[in-house]
C-alpha positions in Angstrom: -97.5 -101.9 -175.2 -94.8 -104.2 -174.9 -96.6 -107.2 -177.0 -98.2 -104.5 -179.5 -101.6 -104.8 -178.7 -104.0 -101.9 -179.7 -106.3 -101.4 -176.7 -110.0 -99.5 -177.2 -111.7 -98.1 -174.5 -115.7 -99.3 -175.4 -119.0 -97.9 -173.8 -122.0 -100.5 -174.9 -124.8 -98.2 -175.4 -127.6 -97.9 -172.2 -131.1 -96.2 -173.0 -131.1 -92.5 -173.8 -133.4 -92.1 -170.0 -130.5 -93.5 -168.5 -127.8 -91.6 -169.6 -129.5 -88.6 -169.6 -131.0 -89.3 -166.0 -128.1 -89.9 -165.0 -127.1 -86.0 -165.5 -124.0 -84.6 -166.4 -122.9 -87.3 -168.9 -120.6 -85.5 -170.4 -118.2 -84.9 -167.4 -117.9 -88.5 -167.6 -117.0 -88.8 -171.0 -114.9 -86.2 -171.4 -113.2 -87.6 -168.1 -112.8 -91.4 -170.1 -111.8 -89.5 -173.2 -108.9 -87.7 -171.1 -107.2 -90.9 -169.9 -107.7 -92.3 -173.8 -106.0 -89.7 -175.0 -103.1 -89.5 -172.0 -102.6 -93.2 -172.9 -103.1 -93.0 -176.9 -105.9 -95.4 -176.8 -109.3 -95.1 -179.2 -112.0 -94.4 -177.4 -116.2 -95.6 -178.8 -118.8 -94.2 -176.9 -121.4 -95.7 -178.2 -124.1 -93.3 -175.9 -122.9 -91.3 -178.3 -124.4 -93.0 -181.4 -126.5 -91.4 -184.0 -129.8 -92.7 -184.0 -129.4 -94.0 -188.0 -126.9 -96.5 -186.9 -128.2 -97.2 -183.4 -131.2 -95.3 -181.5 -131.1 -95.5 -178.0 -134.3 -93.8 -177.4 -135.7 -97.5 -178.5 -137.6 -99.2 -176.0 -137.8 -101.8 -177.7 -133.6 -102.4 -177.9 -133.5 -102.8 -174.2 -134.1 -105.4 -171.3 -133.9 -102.7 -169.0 -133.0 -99.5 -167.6 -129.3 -100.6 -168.4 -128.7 -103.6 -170.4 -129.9 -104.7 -174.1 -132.2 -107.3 -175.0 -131.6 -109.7 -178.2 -132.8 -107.3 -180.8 -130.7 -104.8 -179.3 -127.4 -106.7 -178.7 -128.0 -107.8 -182.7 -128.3 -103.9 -183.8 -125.2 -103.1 -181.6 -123.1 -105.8 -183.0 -123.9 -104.6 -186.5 -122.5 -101.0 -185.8 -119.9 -101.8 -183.4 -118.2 -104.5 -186.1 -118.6 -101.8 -188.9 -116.6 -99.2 -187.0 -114.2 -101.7 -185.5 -113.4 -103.2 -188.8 -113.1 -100.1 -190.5 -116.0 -100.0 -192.7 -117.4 -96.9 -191.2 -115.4 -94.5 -189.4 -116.2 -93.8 -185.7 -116.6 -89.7 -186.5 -119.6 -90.5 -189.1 -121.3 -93.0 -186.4 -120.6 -91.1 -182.7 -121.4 -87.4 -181.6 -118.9 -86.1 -179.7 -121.0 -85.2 -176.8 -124.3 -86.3 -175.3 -125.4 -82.3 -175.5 -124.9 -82.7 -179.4 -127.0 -85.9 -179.9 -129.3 -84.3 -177.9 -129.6 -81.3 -179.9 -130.1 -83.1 -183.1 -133.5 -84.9 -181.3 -136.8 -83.4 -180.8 -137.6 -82.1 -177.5 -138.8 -85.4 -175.5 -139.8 -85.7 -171.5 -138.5 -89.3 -170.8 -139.9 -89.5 -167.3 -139.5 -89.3 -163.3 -136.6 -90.3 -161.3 -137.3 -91.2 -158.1 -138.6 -90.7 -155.7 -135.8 -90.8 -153.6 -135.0 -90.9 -149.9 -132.5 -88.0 -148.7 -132.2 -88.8 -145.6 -130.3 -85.6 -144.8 -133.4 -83.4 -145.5 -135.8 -86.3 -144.6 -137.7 -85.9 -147.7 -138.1 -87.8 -151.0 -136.9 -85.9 -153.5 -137.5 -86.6 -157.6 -136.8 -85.0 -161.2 -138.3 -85.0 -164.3 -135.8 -86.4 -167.1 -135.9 -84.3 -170.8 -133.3 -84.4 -173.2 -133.9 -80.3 -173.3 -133.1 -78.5 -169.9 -135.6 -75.3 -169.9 -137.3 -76.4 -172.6 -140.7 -77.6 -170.9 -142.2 -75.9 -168.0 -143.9 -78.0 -165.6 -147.1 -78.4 -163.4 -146.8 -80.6 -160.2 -149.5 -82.1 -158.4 -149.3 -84.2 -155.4 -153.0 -86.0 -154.5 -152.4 -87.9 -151.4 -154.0 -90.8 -150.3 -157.0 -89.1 -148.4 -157.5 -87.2 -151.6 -156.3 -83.9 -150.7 -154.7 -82.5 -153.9 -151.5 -79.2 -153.6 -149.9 -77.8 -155.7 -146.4 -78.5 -155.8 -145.2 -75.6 -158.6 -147.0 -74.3 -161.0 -145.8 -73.9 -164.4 -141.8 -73.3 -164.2 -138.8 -75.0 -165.8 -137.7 -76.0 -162.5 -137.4 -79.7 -162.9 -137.0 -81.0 -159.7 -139.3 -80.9 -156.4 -139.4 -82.9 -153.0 -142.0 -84.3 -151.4 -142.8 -85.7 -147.5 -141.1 -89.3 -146.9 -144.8 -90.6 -144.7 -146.8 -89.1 -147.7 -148.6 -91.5 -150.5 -150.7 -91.0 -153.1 -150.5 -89.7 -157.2 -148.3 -87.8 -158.8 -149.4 -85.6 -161.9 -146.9 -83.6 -163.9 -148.2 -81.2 -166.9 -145.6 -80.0 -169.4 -145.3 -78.0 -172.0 -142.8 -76.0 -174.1 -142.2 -73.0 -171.8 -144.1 -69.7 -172.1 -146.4 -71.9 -174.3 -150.5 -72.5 -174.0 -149.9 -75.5 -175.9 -151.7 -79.3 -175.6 -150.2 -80.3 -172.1 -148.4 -83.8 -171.5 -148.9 -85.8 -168.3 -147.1 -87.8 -166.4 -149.6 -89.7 -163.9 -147.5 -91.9 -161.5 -147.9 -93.2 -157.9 -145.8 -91.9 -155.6 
């Protein structure tokens, strides 16, 4: 303040999976967005980004669960010097909220998180990642490594399920838009 410097709070856009895995995104904007505003500094999210100017559901855009690759750091740089320079305002290029991009996208099951340990419960617990919560209803099947296969849930929007921490074997989730008898997705991981 006391040289006269305009400070902007930036977010470099991570895959859409990751930010949505990550649940709850918006808390953490709105939280960034708060101390902006409390200290009268722009704020670019570019999570936020409509997929014209920058689509984060792009595999091919990023190294990895977190970071661009080349193509992807050339696309960002293109948007991010628009909008910084003025030649496209930030309210045409960003959503205000994750839930608003996502409503503007088809329904889409990314994947599975996990599993995880939770060492409290002693299980390993995992979730299925959509951009549309109860949206899909899912099938879970667990076939351990001697080939026994259980059902884990049948078809629910319940998108989360636990499974035993000495157990291995596949993982095969079904889904489908709920109450539907539509084709069915899978998911066929190892687990």
């Amino acid at each position: 303040k006391k040289k006269k410097i305009k400070l902007t709070f930036v977010i470099a856009p991570e895959p859409e999976w990751t930010i949505v895995g990550k649940q709850n995104y918006d808390s953490y904007h709105m939280f960034i967005q708060k101390i902006a505003d409390e200290n009268d500094i722009e704020f670019l999210d570019f999570n936020l980004c409509k997929n014209e100017y920058f689509n984060s559901g792009d595999y091919k855009l990023f190294k990895d669960e977190d970071h661009l690759n080349l193509e992807g750091a050339k696309c960002f740089s293109t948007i991010f010097s628009q909008v910084c320079m003025g030649r496209i305002s930030k309210d045409k290029v960003l959503y205000e909220s994750l839930n608003d991009k996502l409503k503007d996208e088809e329904p889409f099951i990314y994947g599975l998180a996990g599993p995880y340990l939770n060492e409290e419960l002693n299980v390993n617990e995992a979730y299925i990642i959509s951009n549309r919560d109860d949206y899909f209803e899912y099938r879970i099947e667990a076939e351990s490594s001697d080939n026994r296969v259980r059902v884990i849930q049948d078809y629910c929007v319940n998108s989360s399920f636990s499974l035993p921490v000495n157990e291995h074997g596949k993982l095969r989730i079904y889904c489908r838009p709920k109450g539907s008898s539509a084709d069915e997705k899978m998911i066929d991981t190892e687990y």
